[in-house]
N, C-alpha and C positions, 0 to 999 in steps of 0.2 A: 328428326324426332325431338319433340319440345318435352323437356324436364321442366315437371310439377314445380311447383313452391315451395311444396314441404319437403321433399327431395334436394332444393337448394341450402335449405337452411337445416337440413339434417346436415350434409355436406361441410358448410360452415360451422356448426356447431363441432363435429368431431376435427376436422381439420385444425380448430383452434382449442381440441382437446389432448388431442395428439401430442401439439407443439407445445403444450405446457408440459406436459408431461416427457417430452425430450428434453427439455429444460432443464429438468429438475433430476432427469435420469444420471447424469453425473455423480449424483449425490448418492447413488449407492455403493462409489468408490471405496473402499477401505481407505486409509489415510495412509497406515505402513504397507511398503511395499511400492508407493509411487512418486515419480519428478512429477507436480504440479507447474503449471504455468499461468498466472493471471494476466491478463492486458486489460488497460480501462486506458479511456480516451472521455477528455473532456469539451464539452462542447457552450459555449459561452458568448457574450455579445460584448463584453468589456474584461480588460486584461484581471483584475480583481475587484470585482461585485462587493462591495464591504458590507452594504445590504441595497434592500431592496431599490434603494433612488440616490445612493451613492457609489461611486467609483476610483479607483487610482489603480495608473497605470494608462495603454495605450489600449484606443476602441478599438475591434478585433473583428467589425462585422465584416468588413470585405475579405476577410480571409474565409470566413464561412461560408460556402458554397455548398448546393446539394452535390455538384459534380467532385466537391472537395472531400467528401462524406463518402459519396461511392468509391472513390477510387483508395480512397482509407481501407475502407471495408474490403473491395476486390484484393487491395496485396498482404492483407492476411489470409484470406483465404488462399490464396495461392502461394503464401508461403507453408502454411502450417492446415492445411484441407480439415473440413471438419474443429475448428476453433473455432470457439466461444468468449465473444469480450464483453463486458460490463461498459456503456453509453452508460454520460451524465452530465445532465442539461441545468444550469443555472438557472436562476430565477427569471431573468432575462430573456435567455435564452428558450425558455419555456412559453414567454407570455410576448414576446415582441411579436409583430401582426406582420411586418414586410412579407412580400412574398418566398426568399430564400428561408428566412426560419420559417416557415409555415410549410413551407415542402420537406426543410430537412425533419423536422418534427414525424413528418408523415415517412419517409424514408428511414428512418433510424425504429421508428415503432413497430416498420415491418419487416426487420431485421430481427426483432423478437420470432414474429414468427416461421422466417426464414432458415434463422442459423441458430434459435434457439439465444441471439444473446438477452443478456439485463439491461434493462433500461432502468436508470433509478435520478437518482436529483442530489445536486454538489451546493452546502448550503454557504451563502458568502463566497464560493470560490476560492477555497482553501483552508480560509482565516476568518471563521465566522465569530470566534471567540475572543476575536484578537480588537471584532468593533461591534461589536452586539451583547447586550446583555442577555441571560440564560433562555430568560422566560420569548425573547424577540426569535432566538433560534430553534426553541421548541417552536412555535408559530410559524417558522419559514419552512420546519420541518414539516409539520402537519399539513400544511397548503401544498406545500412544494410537494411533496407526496402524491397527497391528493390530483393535483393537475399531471401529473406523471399517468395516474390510475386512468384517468379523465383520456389523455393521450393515446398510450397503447389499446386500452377498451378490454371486451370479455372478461371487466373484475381484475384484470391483471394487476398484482402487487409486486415490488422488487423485493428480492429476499436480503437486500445489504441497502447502506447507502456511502458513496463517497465523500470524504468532508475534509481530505489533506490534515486537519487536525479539530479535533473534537472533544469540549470537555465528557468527565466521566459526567454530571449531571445531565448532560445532552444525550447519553449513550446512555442514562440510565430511563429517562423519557422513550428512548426509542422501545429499547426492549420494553417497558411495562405497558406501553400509551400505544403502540405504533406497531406492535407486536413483529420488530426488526431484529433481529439477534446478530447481524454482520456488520461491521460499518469498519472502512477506514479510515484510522482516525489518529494514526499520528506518522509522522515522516521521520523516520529514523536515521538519526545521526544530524539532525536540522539545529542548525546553528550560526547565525552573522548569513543567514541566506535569505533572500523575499523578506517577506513582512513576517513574517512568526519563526520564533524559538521553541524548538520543542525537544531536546536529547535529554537524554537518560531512561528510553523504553526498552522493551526486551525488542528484537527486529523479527521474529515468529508470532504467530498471531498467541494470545491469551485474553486471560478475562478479567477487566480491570476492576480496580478499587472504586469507592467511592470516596476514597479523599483525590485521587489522581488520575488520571487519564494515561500518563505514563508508568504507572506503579501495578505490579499484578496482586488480583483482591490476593489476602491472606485464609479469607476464611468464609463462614457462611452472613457472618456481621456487614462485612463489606463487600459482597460481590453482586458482579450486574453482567447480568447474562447477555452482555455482547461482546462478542468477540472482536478486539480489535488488532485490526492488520495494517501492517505496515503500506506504505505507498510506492516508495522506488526499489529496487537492490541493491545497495550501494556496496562498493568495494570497501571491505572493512579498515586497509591500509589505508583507503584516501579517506575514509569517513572520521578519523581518528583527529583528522585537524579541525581547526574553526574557521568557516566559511572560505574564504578563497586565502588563508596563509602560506605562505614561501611560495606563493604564483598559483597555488592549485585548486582544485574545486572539488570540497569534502562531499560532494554528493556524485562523484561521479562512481560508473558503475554500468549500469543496462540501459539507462535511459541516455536519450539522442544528443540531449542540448551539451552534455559533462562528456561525451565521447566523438560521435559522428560530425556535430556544431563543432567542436574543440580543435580534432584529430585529425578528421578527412575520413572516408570509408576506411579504406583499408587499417589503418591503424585504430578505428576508431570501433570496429570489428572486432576487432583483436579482444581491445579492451572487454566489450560486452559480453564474450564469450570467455575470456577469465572469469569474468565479475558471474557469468552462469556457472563455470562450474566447480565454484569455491565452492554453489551447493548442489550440482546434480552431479560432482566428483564424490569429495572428501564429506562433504555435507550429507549426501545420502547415507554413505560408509556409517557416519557419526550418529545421525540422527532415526535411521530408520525411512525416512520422509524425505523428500526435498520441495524448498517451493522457492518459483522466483518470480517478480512482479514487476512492471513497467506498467508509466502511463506515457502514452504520446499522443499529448496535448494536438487536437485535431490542427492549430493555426502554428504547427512549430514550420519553420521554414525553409524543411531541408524534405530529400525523396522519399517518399512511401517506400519505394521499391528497393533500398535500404533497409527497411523495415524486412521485407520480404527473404531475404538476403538471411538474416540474422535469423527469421524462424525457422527458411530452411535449411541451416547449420546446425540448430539445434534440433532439428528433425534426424536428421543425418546424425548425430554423434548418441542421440539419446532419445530413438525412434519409438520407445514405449512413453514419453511425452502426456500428459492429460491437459493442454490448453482447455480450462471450462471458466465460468464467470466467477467474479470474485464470491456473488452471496454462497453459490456451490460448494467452494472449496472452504469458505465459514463453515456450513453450516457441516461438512465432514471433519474439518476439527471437530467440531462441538461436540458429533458422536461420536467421536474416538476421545474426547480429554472431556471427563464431567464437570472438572474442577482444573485448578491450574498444578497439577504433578509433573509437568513438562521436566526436560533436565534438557537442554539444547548443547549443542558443540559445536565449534567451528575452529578451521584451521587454517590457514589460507598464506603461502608463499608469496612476493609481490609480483607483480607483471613488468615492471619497469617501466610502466606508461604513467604520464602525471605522477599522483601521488602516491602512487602502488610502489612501494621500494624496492626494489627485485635484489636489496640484500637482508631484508626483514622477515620477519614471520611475525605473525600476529593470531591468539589463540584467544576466542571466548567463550564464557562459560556461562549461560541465561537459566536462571532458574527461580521460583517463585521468592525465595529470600532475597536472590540477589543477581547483580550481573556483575563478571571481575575480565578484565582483557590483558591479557601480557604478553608485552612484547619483549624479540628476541630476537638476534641472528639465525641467519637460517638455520645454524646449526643450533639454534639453545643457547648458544652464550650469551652474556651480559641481559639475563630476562627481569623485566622489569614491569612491573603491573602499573600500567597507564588510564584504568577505569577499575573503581569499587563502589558500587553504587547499592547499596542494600535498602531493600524493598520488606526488611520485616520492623524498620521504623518510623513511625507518623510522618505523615505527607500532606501538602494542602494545596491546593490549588489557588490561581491570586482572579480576583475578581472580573467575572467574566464583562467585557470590553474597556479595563481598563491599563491590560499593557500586552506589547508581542511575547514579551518572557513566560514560556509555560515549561522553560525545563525543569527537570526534575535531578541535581546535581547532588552525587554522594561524598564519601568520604573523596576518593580522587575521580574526577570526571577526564575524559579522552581527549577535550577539547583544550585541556590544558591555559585556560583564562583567567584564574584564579590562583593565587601566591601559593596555594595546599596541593595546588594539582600538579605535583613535581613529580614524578615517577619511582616507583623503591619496589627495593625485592619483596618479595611474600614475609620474608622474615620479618620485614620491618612493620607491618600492617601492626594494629593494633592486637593484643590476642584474643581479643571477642570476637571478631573478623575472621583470624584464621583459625578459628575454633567453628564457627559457619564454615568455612570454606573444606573441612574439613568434613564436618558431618556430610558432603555432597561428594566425599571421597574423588576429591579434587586432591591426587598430588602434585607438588610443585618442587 
């Protein structure tokens, strides 16, 4: 029996009405009440794209493979059934004609409609701000988009984009111009690591300023309705140092390169699954919410099936789990938080691996005026606040392409680089300081 035409293209028409709409089904999650899980995976032809016809770092095409892409994709599904990951393609990576990027393009677009995940576009490859000026990155955005749209088809728009770090005038572009309200855009705890500087954000997503990318707006004068999310999970004991100090690597945490690359599986395991449940333990307890996020970079050089490993452990420990894409889990902030009222907590014992101290504690407190971290022995003794960073005084951001420094460093920073950044009890703060930290009925 031969089926009509208009019977095919009925067919495809709901078929790809369906899938947008499982898409998007996520997003009728409540916020409280759930452990989120985000995974993004980037996909590129050059180790960092600074823009469109420059490079630095090592060319990254023969790691890209469509069979490197499928086999990506199969061991998350078989670790964690039914996930959802956010794909995102360089500039590069978007517009290169070989025949590998022109099949993976077509394989990852129909993954959209497969599994439901985001395809969206990574502008510069991390650090678009760090060699581009403003107006060059709104432009890369708008195309880069654009050819995203062009790629997947049936009008499809991504509801986030990935950018490793993003100023707030580029996030302020997206939401007015590009009508984007997710974007990841800055790396928390980033300091003396790659090409870009970026500490002093909150590490839970909110809604930034327009003097700062790292600062949460104050009010209805400066706010820009996109939400921005953090990029890795980091372990807040190793994240406390600057870049690789006394041997160790401040961003380690859930991602491969700072654990699994470092450690070996099994310890390396170990580590990722602390670094998960400082928030889907204590962090739910505290917060109401949990979310954790990794990216793995499709050309990193260790097993998938590692990967696998790790989601079905958190499967197993924390089987009510919501793996969805990152713009989903934005855009369920944004209707649970209209404005930035967040009060965030975290607590976190150390693992004893790298820089996780396994005689430490380390406790922070993220809130729109400010963020303060203090450490302590495990038991509370000798507690000493190691980060105060207050977000209710003017902020500026330095000239978009001409330096990697985009932190945003307060009274005392974590990273400890500066002669001020010495550590002291709560007592000794200034008393305007602990006159805030008070109104947030923080005892100490």
């Amino acid at each position: 029996m031969k089926t009509s035409f208009l019977t095919c293209c009925f067919t495809l028409f709901f078929f790809a009405g369906y899938l947008t709409a499982q898409t998007r089904a996520g997003e009728g999650l409540p916020l409280m009440g759930n452990r989120f899980l985000t995974l993004n995976t980037v996909i590129r032809v050059n180790q960092i794209e600074v823009s469109r016809d420059r490079n630095v770092g090592e060319d990254e095409r023969n790691n890209h493979t469509p069979q490197r892409v499928i086999n990506f994709r199969k061991a998350i599904a078989k670790g964690l059934p039914g996930a959802k990951i956010t794909w995102a393609l360089s500039w590069l990576a978007l517009h290169d004609t070989s025949a590998n990027y022109t099949q993976i393009r077509k394989i990852v677009a129909g993954y959209h409609y497969q599994y439901g995940d985001e395809v969206t576009f990574i502008p510069g490859a991390y650090f678009a701000n760090a060699y581009n000026s403003t107006e060059q990155v709104n432009k890369d955005l708008h195309e880069g988009l654009a050819r995203v749209s062009e790629m997947v088809g049936n009008h499809y728009r991504p509801l986030s984009v990935l950018a490793g770090f993003l100023s707030s005038k580029n996030m302020e572009y997206l939401a007015k111009e590009e009508g984007i309200h997710v974007c990841q855009a800055n790396i928390w705890s980033q300091y003396s690591i790659d090409n870009q500087d970026g500490d002093g954000s909150v590490c839970y997503p909110f809604y930034p300023s327009t003097e700062h990318f790292c600062k949460p707006a104050q009010g209805k004068e400066d706010f820009i309705d996109c939400v921005n999310l953090d990029g890795w999970t980091v372990d807040f004991l190793a994240g406390r140092r600057a870049g690789f100090a006394e041997g160790f690597n401040s961003r380690m945490g859930v991602g491969p390169i700072e654990t699994l690359g470092k450690y070996g599986l099994q310890v390396g395991l170990e580590e990722m699954m602390h670094s998960t449940a400082i928030h889907f333990d204590n962090g739910y307890r505290l917060n109401g919410f949990a979310w954790v996020t990794n990216c793995w970079e499709l050309t990193l050089p260790y097993d998938v099936n590692d990967m696998t490993l790790w989601l079905q452990a958190i499967k197993k420990r924390w089987p009510g789990v919501r793996c969805i894409t990152q713009g989903e889990f934005g855009r369920i902030w944004r209707r649970h938080y209209k404005q930035n009222n967040f009060n965030y907590r975290f607590d976190e014992v150390g693992s004893g691996i790298g820089g996780s101290d396994k005689d430490k504690r380390l406790r922070w407190y993220m809130n729109k005026d400010f963020r303060l971290a203090v450490l302590s022995g495990v038991d509370g003794a000798n507690e000493k606040v190691i980060d105060f960073t207050r977000y209710d005084l003017p902020a500026k951001e330095p000239v978009s392409g001409s330096t990697r420094n985009w932190s945003l460093m307060g009274e005392i920073n974590q990273k400890g680089v500066r002669p001020q950044d010495k550590p002291v009890p709560v007592k000794e703060l200034p008393a305007e300081g602990q006159a805030l930290i008070r109104k947030h009925k923080i005892n100490l």
